[in-house]
C-alpha positions as CSV (number, residue, x, y, z in Angstrom):
1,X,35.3,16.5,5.1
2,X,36.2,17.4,8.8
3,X,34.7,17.5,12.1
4,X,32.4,20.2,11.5
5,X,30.5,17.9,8.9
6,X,30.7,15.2,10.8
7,X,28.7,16.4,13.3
8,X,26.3,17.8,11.0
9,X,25.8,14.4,9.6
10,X,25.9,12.7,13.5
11,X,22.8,15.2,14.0
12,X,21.1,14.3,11.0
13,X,21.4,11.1,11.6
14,X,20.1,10.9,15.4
15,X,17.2,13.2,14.1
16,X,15.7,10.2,11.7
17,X,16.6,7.9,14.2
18,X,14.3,9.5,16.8
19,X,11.5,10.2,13.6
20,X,11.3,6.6,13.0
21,X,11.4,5.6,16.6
22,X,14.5,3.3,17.0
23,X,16.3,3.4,19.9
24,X,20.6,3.7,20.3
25,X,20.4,-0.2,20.8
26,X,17.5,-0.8,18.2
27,X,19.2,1.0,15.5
28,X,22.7,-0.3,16.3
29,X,21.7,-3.3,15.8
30,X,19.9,-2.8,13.0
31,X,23.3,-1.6,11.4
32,X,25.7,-4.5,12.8
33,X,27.1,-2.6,15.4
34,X,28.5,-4.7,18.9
35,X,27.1,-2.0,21.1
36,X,25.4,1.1,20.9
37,X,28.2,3.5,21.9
38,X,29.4,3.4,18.2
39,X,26.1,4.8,16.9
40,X,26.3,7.2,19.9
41,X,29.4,8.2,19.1
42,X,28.7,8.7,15.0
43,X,25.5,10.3,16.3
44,X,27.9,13.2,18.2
45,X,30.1,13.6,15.2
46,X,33.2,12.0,17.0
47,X,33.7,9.3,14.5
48,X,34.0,9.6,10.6
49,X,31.7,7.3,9.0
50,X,33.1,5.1,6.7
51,X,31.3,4.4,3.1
52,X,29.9,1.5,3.6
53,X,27.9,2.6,6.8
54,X,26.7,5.5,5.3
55,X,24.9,3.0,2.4
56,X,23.9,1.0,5.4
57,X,22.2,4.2,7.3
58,X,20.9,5.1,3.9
59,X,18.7,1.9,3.9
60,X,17.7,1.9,7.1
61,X,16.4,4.9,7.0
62,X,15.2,4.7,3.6
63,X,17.1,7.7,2.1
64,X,19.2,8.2,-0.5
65,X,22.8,8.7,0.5
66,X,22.9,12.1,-1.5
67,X,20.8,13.3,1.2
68,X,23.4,12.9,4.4
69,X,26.1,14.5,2.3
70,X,23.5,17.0,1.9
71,X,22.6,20.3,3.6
72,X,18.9,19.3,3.5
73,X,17.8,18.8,7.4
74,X,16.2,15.7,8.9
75,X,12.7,17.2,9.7
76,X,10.0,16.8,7.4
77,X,6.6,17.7,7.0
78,X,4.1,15.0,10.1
79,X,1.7,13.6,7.6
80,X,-0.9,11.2,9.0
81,X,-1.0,7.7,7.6
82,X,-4.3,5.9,8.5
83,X,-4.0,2.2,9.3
84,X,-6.3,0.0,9.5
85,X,-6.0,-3.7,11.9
86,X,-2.6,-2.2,13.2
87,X,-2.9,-3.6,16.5
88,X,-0.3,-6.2,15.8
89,X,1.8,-4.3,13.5
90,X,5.6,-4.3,14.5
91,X,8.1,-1.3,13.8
92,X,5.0,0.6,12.6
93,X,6.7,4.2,12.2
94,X,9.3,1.9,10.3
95,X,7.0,1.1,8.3
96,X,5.3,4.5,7.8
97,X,9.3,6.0,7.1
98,X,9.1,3.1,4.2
99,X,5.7,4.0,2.9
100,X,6.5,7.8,2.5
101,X,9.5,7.3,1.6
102,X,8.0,5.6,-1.8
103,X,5.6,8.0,-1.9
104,X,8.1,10.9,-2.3
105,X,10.5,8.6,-4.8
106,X,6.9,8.4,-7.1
107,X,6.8,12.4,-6.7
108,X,10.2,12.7,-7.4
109,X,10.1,10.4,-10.6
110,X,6.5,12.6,-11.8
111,X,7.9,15.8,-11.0
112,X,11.4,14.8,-12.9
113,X,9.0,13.5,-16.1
114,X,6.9,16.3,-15.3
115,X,3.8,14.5,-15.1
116,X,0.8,15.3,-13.2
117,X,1.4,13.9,-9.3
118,X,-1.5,15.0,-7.7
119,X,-4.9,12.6,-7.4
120,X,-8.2,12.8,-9.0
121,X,-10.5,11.7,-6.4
122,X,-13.8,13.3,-5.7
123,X,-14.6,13.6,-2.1
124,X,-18.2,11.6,-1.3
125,X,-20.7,13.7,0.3
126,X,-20.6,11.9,3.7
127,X,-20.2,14.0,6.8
128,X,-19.9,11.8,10.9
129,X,-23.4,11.4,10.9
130,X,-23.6,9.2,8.2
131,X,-20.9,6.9,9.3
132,X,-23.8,4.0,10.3
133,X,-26.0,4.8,7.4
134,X,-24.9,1.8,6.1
135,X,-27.8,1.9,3.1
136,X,-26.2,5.5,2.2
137,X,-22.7,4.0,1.8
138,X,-23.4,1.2,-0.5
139,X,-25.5,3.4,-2.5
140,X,-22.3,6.1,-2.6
141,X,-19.8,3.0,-3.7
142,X,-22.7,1.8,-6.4
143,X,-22.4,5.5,-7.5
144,X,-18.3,5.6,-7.4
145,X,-18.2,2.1,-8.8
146,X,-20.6,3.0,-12.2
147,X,-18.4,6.9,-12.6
148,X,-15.2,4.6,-12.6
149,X,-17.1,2.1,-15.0
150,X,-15.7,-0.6,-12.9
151,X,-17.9,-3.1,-14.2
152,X,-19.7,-6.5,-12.8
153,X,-16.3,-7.7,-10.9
154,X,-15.2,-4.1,-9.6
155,X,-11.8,-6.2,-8.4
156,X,-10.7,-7.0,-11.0
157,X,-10.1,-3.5,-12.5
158,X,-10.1,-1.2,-9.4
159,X,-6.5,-1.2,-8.8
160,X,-5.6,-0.4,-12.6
161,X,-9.0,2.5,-12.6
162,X,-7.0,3.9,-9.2
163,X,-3.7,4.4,-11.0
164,X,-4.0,5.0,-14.1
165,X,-7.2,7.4,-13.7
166,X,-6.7,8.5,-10.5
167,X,-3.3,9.0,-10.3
168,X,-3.2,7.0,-6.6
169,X,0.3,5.4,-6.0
170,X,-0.4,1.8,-4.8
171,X,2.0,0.1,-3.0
172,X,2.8,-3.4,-1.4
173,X,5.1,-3.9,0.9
174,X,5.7,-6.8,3.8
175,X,4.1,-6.3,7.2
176,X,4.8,-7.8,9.8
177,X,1.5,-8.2,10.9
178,X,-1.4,-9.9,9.8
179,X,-4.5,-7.7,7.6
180,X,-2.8,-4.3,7.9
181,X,-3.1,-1.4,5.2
182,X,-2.3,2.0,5.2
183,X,-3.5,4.9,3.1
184,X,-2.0,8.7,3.2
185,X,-1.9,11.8,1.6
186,X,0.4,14.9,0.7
187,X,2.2,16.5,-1.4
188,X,2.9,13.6,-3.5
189,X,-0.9,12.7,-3.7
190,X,-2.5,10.3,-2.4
191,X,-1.5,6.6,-1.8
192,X,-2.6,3.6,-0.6
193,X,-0.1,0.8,1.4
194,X,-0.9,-3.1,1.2
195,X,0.6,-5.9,3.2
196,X,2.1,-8.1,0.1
197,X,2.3,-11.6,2.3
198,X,-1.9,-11.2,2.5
199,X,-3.9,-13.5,0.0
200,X,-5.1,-11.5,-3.0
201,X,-9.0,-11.7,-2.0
202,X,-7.8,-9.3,1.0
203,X,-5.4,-7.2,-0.9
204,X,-8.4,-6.4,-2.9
205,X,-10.4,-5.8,-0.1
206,X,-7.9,-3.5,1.9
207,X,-7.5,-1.7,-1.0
208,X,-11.2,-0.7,-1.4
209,X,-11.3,-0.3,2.3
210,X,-8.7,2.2,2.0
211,X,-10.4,4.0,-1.1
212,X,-12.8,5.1,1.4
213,X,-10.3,6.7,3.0
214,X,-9.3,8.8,0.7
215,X,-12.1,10.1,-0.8
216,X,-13.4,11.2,3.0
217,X,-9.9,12.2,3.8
218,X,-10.6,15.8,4.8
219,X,-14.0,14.6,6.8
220,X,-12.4,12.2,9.5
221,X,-8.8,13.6,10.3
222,X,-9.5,14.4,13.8
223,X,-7.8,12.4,16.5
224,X,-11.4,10.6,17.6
225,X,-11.0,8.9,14.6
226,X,-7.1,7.8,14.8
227,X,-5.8,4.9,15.2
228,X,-6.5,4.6,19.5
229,X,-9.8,7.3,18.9
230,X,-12.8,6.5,20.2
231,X,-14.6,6.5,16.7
232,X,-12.1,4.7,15.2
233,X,-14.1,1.0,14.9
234,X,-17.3,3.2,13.7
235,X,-15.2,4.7,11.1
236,X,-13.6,1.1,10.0
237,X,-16.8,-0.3,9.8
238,X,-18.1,2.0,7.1
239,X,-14.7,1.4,5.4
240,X,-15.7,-2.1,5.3
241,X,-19.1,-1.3,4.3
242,X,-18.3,0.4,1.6
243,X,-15.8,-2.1,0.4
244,X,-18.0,-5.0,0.1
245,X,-20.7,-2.8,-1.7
246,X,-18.1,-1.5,-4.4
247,X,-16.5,-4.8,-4.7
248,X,-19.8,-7.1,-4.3
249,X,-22.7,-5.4,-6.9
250,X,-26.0,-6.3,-4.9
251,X,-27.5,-7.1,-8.6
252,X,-24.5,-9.1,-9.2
253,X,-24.3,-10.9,-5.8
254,X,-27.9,-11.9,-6.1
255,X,-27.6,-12.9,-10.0
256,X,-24.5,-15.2,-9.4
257,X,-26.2,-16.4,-6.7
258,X,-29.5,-17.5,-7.9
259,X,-27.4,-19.0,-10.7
260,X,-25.6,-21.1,-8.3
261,X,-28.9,-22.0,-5.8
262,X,-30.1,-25.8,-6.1
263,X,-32.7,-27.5,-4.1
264,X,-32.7,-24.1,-2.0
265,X,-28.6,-25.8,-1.1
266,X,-25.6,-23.3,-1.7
267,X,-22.7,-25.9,-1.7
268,X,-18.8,-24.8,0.0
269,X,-17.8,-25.5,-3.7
270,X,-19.8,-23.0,-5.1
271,X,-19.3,-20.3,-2.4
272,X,-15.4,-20.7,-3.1
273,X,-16.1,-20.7,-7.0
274,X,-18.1,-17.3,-6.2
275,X,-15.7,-16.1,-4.1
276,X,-13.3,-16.2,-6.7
277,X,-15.1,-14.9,-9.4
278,X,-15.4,-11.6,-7.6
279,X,-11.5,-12.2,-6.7
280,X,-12.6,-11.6,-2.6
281,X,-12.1,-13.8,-0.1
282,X,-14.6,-16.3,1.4
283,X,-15.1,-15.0,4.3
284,X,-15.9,-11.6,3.0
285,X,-18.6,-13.2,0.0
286,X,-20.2,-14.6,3.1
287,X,-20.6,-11.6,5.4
288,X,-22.3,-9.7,2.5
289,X,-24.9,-12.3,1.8
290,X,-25.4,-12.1,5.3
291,X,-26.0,-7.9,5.4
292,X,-28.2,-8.8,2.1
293,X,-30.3,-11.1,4.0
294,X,-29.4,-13.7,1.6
295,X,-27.7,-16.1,4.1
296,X,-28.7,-16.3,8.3
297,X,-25.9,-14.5,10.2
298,X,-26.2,-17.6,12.7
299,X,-24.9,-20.9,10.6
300,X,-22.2,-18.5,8.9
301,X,-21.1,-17.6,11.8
302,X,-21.0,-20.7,13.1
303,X,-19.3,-21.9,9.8
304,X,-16.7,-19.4,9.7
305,X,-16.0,-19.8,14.0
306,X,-16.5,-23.3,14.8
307,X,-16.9,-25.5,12.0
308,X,-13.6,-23.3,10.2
309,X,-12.1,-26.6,8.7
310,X,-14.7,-27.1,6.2
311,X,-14.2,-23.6,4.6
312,X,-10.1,-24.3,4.6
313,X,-10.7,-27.8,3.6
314,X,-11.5,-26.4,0.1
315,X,-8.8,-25.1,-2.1
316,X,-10.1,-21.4,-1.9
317,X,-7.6,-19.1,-3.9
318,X,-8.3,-16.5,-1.0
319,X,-6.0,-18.9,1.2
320,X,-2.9,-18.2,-0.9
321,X,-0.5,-15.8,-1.9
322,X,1.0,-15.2,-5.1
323,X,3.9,-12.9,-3.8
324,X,8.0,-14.3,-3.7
325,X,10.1,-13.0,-1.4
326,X,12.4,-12.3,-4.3
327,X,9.4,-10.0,-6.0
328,X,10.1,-6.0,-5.6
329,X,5.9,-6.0,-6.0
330,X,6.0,-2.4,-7.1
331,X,3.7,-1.2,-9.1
332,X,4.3,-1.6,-13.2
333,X,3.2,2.3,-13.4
334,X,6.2,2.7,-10.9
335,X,9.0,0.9,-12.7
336,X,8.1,2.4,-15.8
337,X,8.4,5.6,-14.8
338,X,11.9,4.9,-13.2
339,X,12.6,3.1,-16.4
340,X,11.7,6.2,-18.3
341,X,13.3,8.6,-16.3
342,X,16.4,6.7,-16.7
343,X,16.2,6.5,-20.3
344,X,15.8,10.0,-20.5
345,X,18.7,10.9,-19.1
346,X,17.0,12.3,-15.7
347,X,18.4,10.1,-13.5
348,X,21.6,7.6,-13.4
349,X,21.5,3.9,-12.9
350,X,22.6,4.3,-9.0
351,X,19.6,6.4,-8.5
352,X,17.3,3.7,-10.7
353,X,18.1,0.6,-8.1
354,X,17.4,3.6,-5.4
355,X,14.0,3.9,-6.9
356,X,13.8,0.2,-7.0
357,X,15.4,-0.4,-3.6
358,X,17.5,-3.0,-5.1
359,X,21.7,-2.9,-5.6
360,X,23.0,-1.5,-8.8
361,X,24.2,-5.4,-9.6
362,X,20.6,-6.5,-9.9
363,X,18.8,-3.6,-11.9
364,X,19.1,-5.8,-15.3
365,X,17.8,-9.0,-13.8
366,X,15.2,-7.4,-12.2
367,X,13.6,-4.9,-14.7
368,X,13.8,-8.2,-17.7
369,X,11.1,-9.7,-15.0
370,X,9.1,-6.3,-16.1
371,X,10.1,-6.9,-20.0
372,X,12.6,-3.5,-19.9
373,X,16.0,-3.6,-20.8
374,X,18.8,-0.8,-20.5
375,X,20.5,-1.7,-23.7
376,X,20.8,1.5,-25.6
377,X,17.4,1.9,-28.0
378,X,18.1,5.8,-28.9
379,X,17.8,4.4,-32.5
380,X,14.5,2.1,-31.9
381,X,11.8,5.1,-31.3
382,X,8.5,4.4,-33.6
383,X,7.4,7.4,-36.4
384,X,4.1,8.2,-35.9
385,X,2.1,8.3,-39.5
386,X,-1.2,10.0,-37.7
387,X,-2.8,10.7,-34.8
């Protein structure tokens, strides 16, 4: 294509490596380079790439490879991702590039369908001053949970009610550090980011925690309230708050409780049995019966501090994880619409294992784990007698 693309494409490239914040030698490396000087070199448009690098760059910095034979630049809107527990998350900004990156291939596939992308979520009326009115914010997620109609075990149906009625793209991908979640918005909506390799009491919990986010998303975006702000553990707090209140109903708490209660005893078995009826973990059943008044903060403390391996030494579902390696984890909303879009003709079966992040080789063997299959069915539709 010549040297003047070349270093159009060297340019391009050196401008997502600096977004993402790799280094020359970090992002050689990353690509199977020996030393940096090659990168450096592709990066000044004094070396051709061949194909196979450019797939390689394409997946590291999650972009399709149409997009570096492109004329579409680098830059791209700064959007703010809100973690939560971050402090030992590695390659975060890799991780943020992944995040949106899915976020826009979810707009993409809605916009292609021409579906509705944008989110349905009231904003609370909560303003800073109410971030410690703790009695406020379980009242405001009693109030979201009954308008979502999440019923007596919000967990179990919070994630489909978010997706399905809310239009929020939910997605789980691996961190690399323990109890991180993420939540942003922009044009593609709003979406919310869970580490996969957590225990599915705390993917439920991060992801209410993060529903907090979202719906006071235009309340707290100043930098006090970032990530290093100085209002950043007051802000998390009432995340938390208003997690265990929409995903632990006082009335149901106290009901399952009393059910449970013998001798004035509460037995580890029953506290894990609880724990998983409400599908949270154990440690988060027992910090709201604590903010109840239910339990003493002292012994739980002590329970959940020092005396640790008599919690663990019961099988407590909240202690596993149900996620493979081999899993994709996307969302089923998400593969259906690639599915869709496929079948429809909008897309081709490269840009389906883009979409899935998988090679072109594994799309069937993938998408029978779903129940889809890319056999030709233009002679299987359904007639409709009524409606």
């Amino acid at each position: 294509m010549g040297k003047e693309f070349d270093v159009a494409l060297g340019s391009k490239i050196k401008a997502l490596r600096n977004s993402v914040g790799f280094t020359l030698e970090q992002a050689a490396e990353r690509l199977g380079y020996k030393n940096y000087q090659v990168l450096l070199s592709i990066e000044n448009g004094e070396r051709t790439l061949k194909a196979s690098e450019l797939s390689a760059i394409s997946k590291l910095f999650h972009k399709d490879i149409g997009f570096f034979l492109s004329e579409q630049k680098a830059e791209s809107e700064e959007l703010l991702v809100r973690w939560r527990d971050c402090s030992d998350l590695k390659d975060r900004k890799e991780k943020e590039t992944e995040f949106l990156a899915y976020c826009d291939s979810y707009y993409d596939l809605e916009t292609r369908l021409g579906l509705e992308y944008k989110h349905s979520l009231d904003q609370l009326n909560f303003s800073e001053g109410d971030l410690k009115n703790y009695d406020k914010i379980a009242q405001l997620a009693q109030d979201r949970a009954n308008q979502w109609q999440l019923g007596s075990r919000p967990a179990c149906a919070l994630r489909k009610i978010l997706e399905e009625k809310n239009n929020v793209k939910v997605f789980f991908l691996e961190l690399s550090g323990h109890g991180s979640a993420a939540s942003a918005v922009g044009r593609f909506g709003a979406a919310i980011l869970i580490n996969r390799m957590d225990p599915q009491g705390r993917r439920n919990y991060d992801l209410a925690h993060e529903v907090f986010h979202l719906i006071t998303w235009d309340k707290f975006s100043g930098e006090e309230f970032s990530a290093d702000g100085v209002r950043y553990r007051e802000l998390e707090t009432a995340a938390n708050a208003f997690a265990s209140a929409l995903l632990m109903p006082e009335g149901d708490i106290r009901h399952e409780f009393g059910k449970k209660l013998k001798n004035e005893k509460f037995s580890l078995v029953d506290l894990v049995g609880m724990s998983q009826e409400f599908e949270v973990s154990v440690d988060a059943l027992l910090w709201r019966l604590v903010n109840l008044k239910i339990l003493d903060r002292a012994p739980v403390a002590k329970l959940l501090n020092e005396d640790r391996h008599s919690i663990d030494a019961v099988k407590d579902f909240s202690n596993t994880c149900d996620c493979k390696e081999t899993d994709i984890f996307l969302s089923k909303k998400y593969i259906y619409l690639a599915v869709k879009a496929f079948k429809e003709g909008l897309v081709s079966k490269s840009k389906l294992a883009s979409y899935l992040k998988i090679n072109i080789g594994d799309v069937e063997q993938v998408l029978s784990k779903y129940g889809y299959t890319l056999e030709d069915e233009s002679n299987e539709e359904l007639a409709v007698t009524g409606r």
